[in-house]
C-alpha positions, 0 to 999 in steps of 0.5 A: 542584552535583548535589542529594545524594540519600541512599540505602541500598542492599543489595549491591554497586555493580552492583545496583538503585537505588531511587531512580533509575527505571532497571535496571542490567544488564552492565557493558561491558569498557572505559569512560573513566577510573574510570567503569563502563559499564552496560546498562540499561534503564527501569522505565516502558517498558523501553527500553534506556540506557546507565548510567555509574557511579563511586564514591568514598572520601568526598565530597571525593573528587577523582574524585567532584568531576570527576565532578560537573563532568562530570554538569554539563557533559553536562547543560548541553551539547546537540550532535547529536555529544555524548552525551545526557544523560537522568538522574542520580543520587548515592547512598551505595551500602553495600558490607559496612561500607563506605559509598561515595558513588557517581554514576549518569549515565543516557544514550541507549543507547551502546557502547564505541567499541573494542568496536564497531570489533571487532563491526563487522569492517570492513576494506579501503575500507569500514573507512576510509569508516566510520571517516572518517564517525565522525571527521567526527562527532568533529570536528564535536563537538570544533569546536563545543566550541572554536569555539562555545563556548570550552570545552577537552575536554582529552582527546580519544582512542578513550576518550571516544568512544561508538556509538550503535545507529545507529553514529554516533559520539558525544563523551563523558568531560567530566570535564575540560572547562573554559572557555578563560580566554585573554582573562584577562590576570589568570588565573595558576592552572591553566585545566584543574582536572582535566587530572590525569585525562588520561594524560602520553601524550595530553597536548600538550608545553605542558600536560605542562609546566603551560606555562598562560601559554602554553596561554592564548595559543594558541588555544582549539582547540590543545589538542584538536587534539592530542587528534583526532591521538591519536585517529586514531592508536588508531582506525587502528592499532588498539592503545591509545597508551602513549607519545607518541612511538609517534605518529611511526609514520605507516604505519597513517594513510591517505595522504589523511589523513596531511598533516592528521594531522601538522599536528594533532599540530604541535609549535607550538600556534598552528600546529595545524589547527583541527578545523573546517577539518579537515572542510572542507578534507580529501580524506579526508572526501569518500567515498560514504559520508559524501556519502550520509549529508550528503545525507540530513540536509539533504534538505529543503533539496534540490529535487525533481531533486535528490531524484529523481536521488539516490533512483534511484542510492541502491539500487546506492550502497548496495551498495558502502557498510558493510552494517551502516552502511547498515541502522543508519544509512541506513534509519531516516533513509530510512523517517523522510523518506518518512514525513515527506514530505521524500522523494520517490516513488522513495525507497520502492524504496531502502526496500524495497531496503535492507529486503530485507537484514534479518532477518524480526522487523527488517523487520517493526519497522523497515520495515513501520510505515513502509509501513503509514503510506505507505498513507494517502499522497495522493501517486498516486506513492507509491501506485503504488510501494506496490502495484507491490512489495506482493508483498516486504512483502505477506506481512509484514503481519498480518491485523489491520492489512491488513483495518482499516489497509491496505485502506481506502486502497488501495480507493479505487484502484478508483475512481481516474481512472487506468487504471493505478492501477485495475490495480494496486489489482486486482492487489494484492487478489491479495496482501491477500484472504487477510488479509480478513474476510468483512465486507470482502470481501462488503461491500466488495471485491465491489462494486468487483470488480462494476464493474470487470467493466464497466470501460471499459478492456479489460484491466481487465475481463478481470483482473477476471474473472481475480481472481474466478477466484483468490479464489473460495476465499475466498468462502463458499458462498453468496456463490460461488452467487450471483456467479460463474456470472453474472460468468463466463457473463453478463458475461466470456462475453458481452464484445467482447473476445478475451482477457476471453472467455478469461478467463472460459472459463478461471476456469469451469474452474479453478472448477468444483469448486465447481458443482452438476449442474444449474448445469453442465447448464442455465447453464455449457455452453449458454453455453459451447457457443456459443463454440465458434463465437467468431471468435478461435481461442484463445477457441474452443480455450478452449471447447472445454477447457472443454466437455470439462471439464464434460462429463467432470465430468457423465460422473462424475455419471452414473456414481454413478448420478445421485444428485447434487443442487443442494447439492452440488458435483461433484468437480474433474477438473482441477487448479485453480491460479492464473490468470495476469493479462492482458498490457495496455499501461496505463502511467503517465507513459509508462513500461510497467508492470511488471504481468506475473505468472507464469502457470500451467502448467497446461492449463486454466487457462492464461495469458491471451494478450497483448492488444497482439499477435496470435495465429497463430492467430487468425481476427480482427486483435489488439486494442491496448490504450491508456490516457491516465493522468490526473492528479489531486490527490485520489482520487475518493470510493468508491462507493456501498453499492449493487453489481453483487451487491447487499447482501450480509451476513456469512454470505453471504445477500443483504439484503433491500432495496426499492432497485434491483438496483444496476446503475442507476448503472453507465453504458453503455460505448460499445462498437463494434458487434461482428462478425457472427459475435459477435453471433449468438454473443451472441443464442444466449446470450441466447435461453431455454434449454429443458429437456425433461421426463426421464421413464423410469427415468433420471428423479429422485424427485419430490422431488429434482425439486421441491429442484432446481427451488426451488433454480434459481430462489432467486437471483431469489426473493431478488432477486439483483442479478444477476437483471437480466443473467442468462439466463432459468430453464429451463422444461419446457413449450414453447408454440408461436408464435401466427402472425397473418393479417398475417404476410405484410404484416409483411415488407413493413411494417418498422413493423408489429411497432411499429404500433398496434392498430386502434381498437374500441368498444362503441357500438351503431349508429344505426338508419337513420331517425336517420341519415337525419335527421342527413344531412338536416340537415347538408345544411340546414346548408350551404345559404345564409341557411338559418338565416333562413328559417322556415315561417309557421307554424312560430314561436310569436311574430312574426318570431322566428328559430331557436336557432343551432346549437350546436357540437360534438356533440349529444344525440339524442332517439332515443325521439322517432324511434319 
């Protein structure tokens, strides 16, 4: 028995409870027996329930007495297919000056079976699949009750029948239900003690006739398998029972359903179907829907072929099953696998397939977390499907999640061992820089751009330089100064391949709004010019477009009369739009990648060619591009701080650091000795670029000459990573080379230029008498036994003999020779 809980509340029944932590909202239409249906809420979280409520005359009331046996029922009985109990309350509710002790139930939020039928609309083949998955759920529910538990619901019709937001159909209204006694010899009295609750047109022949002796010797399943066949009778026909012989009328049941359906409604008991052998052994139950549904909850029990052969087939499945059924009941099931695990990779298509068909504010409740979460995955496989679709959910996400979530995991795809996964995290920076800060981009994301402009792979470097092109309006302007001309002219220019040449011709033209006069004149076209000369043919056009670009654009500054200084970029003759990726063969697992984005119809800034075909007008053969993809468990650490455009703050200033430039640690590419012609290309872009002091009246102020000489040179005074691969600063004198004597044998001599220098000293001469001695001595030396003949005289003592000769050098007195 419920604990009483004594309460005074003004108004009516419908209003608030103080003591039960639930709001009370709008009744539904219909609702079981004397029950009331509400909406409610929760006062801790808001959180949608529903609220059932039935109020009596006095305590003793027989509709409050079931109704308690029902509150217990439903508490004690747990089943997938049985509605949740959350709470329950009973009160004396004050309605004028009477007082009427009322029962609350608070449950999962549900709708009225009859009223979601209406809502739905459902007709044709997906009516039946729908309504043969929810029966299933019915008959599951009513079969645990019989089967398991030995209990008797008693009565079993579209009444008792609830929906849950996910449209799963859910077994309600246990007033009546009662445990099945027929192993007690001894009972005599009525087994159901409310079975007056049920109307005389839902009962079976032997309980319309109190017949208990011979309900207790059918089995215990017997009395709501009459219920299941006054269920499908309402569902199909669609109208409510209002007399038992209206159940003859088969024309509205199914004719796969039909030979089930009569023996349910059996006028012997113990010839009715068991509604467990109902789900088992009826065709009408074998349908995509219920199939598909059946899958998903057992998925974990299922191999990885399995997994794999039904995730591919699942996007044109769900395109012939119930719309509502699937957004409802398929997606949460689908994104809860895939964020557990249980799914595999190719599940995330069907995600985002079946998210596409929802509504904005929905996709980005349902959806969307689920991606978010996906992101941290380890699985290569589902990062790849993540950023080959980031262009449907990439405009969904807020800036929030993207710079503190999001881009964390999907940079360490930058550092990934494969090639295609390094694209791929590349392209998709398309998506996401416009939802990063300023911190992120020049703290991080510069320092991955700045390494896989020196990536091994041909496509990759050439995409690279295409991306800087695209998001060079997201840097700021002191971050755009120190990186792109050096990226364009040093790197992408001076590359081996065709189509990364290209690429850097073209993001120089689809940048140049933001290049002062003196960057044009003295660093973009001295490099630009010498492609002019380059051996593939669209490279060449290319130069051209782009030499006529600038030159137009320094025309203009001629023409305001020259006044323009460093701080201050020209105006952009061309229109700057989106530069398309590079074609590249990279693939994963053999399959090609489907990593071709549109590409701009404007004439600047054109499409990269395809890099595995070539050109008709190309003067050299095409370069293919190829990639092994390697496999590995964990993605490899992220690199280090230190980039191809060194530290660079917030506000777009370099830090100062004693470290190196940040190009040490970035190894040498093993490149094939390019073509004669390209090389003299790269010599000439090498070579110092001289500029010619302007005197006359065309000249600036000294000022501006001396703001526009300390603004060349800032970059390497702030010691610019980029300083070690940039061309040298122009200079305004010129020396002439110094030609030595021994010109003419260096031509011969090929180790002349590396020789070393003749030696020189600065030791004075002996003089001739001191050479003379030493000459004279050493030829004492070499005669024989020289050393044991000595002048009679020559010795203080008798027979004494020489000092020997002491090696190495000696000291000689020269004062003694004066």
């Amino acid at each position: 028995m419920l604990k009483f809980l004594k309460g005074v509340v003004a108004g009516s029944g419908s209003g608030g409870l103080k003591e039960l932590p639930y709001n009370i909202g709008e009744p539904y239409s219909s609702a079981w027996g004397s029950w009331i249906h509400y909406r409610g809420t929760s006062k801790d979280d808001g959180s949608s329930v529903s609220i059932f409520s039935l109020s009596g005359s006095n305590a003793q009331d027989g509709h409050l007495m079931a109704a308690r046996n029902g509150v217990k029922r439903l508490r004690t009985v747990r089943h997938p297919n049985v509605l949740s109990f959350l709470h329950s309350a009973e009160v004396e509710v004050v309605e004028g000056s009477i007082v009427r002790p009322t029962i609350y139930i608070v449950t999962e939020p549900v709708m009225p079976l009859s009223e979601k039928i209406k809502e739905l609309g459902l007709e044709g083949t997906q009516r039946d699949e729908y309504y043969a998955w929810g029966l299933h759920q019915i008959a599951k529910a009513v079969s645990f009750l019989n089967n398991d538990c030995k209990l008797v619901h008693g009565n079993v019709c579209v009444e008792s029948v609830v929906v849950t937001p996910t449209l799963d159909w859910k077994l309600h209204a246990f007033d009546v239900l009662s445990e099945f006694d027929g192993h007690n010899e001894a009972a005599t009295g009525p087994m159901l003690q409310f079975e007056w609750l049920v109307g005389a047109q839902y009962k079976p022949i032997e309980l319309l006739k109190n017949d208990w002796a011979t309900i207790r010797k059918s089995p215990p399943w017997a009395v709501d398998s009459w219920g299941m066949g006054c269920l499908i009778f309402e569902l199909f026909s669609a109208t409510k029972l209002a007399r038992t012989e209206e159940l003859r009328n088969v024309g509205c049941v199914p004719k796969t359903l039909l030979p089930d359906y009569q023996r349910l409604l059996s006028s012997t008991p113990t010839r009715r179907l068991n509604t467990a052998k109902l789900i088992e052994n009826s065709d009408y139950f074998h349908n995509k829907l219920v199939e598909t549904i059946q899958f998903m909850e057992v998925l974990n029990l299922k191999d990885s072929v399995e997994k794999d052969s039904f995730f591919r087939k699942l996007p044109n499945l769900a395109e012939q099953l119930p719309r509502q059924t699937v957004l409802k009941k398929l997606l949460p099931m689908l994104a809860s696998s895939l964020e557990f695990g249980s799914a595999a990779a190719p599940a995330l298509n069907s995600l985002l397939k079946l998210g596409s068909w929802l509504s904005t504010d929905e996709f980005n409740s349902k959806v969307l977390p689920t991606i978010v979460k996906l992101f941290a995955s380890n699985d290569r496989a589902i990062r790849v499907g993540l950023l080959q679709h980031i262009d449907q959910y990439g405009a969904s996400l807020s800036a929030q999640i993207v710079d503190e979530q999001v881009y964390v995991h999907v940079a360490t795809g930058f550092s990934d061992t494969s090639a295609f996964l390094r694209e791929l995290t590349l392209k998709a920076m398309l998506i996401l820089i416009p939802k990063l800060s300023q911190r992120t981009i020049t703290g991080s994301l510069l320092k991955y751009l700045s390494k896989l402009q020196v990536d091994e792979e041909p496509a990759i470097r050439t995409n690279t330089t295409i991306l800087l092109g695209n998001i060079a309006s997201y840097l700021n302007e002191g971050t755009r100064r120190r990186v792109l001309i050096n990226a364009f002219t040093v790197r992408a220019l001076r590359d081996g391949f065709a189509p990364a040449r290209a690429a850097g011709l073209m993001a120089l033209s689809a940048t140049s709004l933001y290049y002062d006069p003196t960057e044009i004149a003295t660093r973009i076209l001295p490099n630009v010019v010498v492609l002019t000369i380059d051996p593939d043919s669209d490279v060449r056009s290319k130069a051209f477009e782009a030499i006529d670009l600038f030159l137009q654009s320094m025309k203009q500054h001629h023409e305001k009369g020259g006044a323009a200084t460093d701080s201050g970029a020209l105006t952009n003759v061309g229109s700057a739009s989106l530069l398309g990726w590079a074609m590249s063969s990279l693939t994963l697992k053999g399959k090609g990648s489907e990593q071709v984005l549109a590409s701009s119809s404007n004439s600047v800034v054109a499409s990269v060619h395809q890099v595995t075909t070539s050109s008709n007008n190309s003067d050299t053969p095409a370069t293919h591009l190829s990639s092994a993809v390697d496999h590995i468990d964990h993605p490899p650490p992220s690199p280090t701080s230190t980039d191809g455009w060194g530290e660079i703050d917030e506000n777009g200033e370099q830090e100062e650091e004693s470290d190196k430039d940040g190009w040490d640690d970035i190894e040498v590419m093993e490149e094939k000795k390019p073509p004669a012609a390209l090389a003299t290309i790269h010599a000439a872009q090498q070579r110092p670029i001289v500029q010619t002091k302007i005197s006359g009246a065309n000249s600036l102020p000294s000022r501006h000459q001396n703001r526009a000489s300390k603004d060349v040179t800032r970059v390497s005074d702030d010691e610019d990573p980029w300083a070690a691969i940039a061309a040298p600063q122009p200079t305004t004198k010129v020396k002439s080379l110094s030609v030595t004597s021994t010109s003419s044998h260096d031509d011969n001599d090929p180790w002349a230029a590396i020789a070393a220098p003749p030696p020189s000293t600065t030791v004075k001469p002996l003089s001739a008498t001191t050479t003379a001695r030493i000459r004279s001595s050493s030829e004492n030396s070499n005669r024989p036994n020289s050393a044991n003949i000595h002048p009679s005289g020559s010795g203080r003592g008798r027979g004494s003999k020489t000092a020997p000769m002491k090696l190495g050098a000696q000291r000689l007195s020269r004062n003694s020779e004066l």
